[in-house]
N, C-alpha and C positions, 0 to 999 in steps of 0.2 A: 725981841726976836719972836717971828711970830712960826709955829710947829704945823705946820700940813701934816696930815697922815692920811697915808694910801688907800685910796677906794678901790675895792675891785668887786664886780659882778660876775655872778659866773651862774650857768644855769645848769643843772647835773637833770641825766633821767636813769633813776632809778628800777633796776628790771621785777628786783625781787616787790616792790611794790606797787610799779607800773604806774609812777609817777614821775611831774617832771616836778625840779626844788629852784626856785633862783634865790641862790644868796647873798647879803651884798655884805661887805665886810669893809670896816675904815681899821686899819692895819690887822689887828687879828680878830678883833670884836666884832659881833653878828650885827649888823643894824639895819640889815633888810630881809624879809623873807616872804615868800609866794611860792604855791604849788597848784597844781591839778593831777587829778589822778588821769590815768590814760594816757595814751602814745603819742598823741596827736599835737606837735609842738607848737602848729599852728592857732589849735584853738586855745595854750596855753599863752602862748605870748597876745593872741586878741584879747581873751577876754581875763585871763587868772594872773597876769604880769607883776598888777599894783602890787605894792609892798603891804603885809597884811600886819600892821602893829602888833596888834591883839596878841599873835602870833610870833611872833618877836619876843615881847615880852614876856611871853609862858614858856618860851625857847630860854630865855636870860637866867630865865627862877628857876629853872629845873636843870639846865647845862651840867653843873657839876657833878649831880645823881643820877645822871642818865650813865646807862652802859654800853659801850660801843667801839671797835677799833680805832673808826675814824669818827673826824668830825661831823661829816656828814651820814654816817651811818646814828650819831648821836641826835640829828637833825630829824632827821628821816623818823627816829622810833619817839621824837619828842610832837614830830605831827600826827602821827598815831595815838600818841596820851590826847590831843589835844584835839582831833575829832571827835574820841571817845568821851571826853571832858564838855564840849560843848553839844554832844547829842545829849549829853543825861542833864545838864543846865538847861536846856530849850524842853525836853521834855518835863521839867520839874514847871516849867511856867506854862505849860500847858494843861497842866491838870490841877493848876490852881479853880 
């Protein structure tokens, strides 16, 4: 017997951040994720849409220690670790 489990995509915009988040979920697990900051859904879904691994997986390692009502509110403050995280990585190689 072979098990399917449910994909859904859902894209949220977030006001207190003024981002939008698309997340894509196969039954409850995260397995996709994309954002842009800014209103404009348009230029989110042109150009910020893909699915950003990297992103996903910092989301997966830290899911459980994040603090947040919702799920998405847990999302939301784990791409805030995770810009913060890759501006001080990008800046560490650059002052090599």
């Amino acid at each position: 017997m072979v098990t399917q489990s449910i994909k859904s995509d859902t894209t949220y915009f977030i006001k207190e951040s003024d981002r939008h988040i698309r997340v894509v979920r196969e039954g409850t697990h995260v397995v996709g994720l994309a954002f842009c900051q800014g209103d404009d859904y348009e230029t989110f879904v042109s150009e910020y849409y893909d699915i950003d691994y990297s992103l996903v997986d910092f989301f997966n390692s830290i899911a459980l220690n994040i603090k947040g009502n919702t799920e998405i509110e847990r999302i939301d403050t784990a791409i805030w670790c995770y810009h913060y995280y890759t501006l001080a990585r990008d800046e560490r190689k650059h002052t090599k």
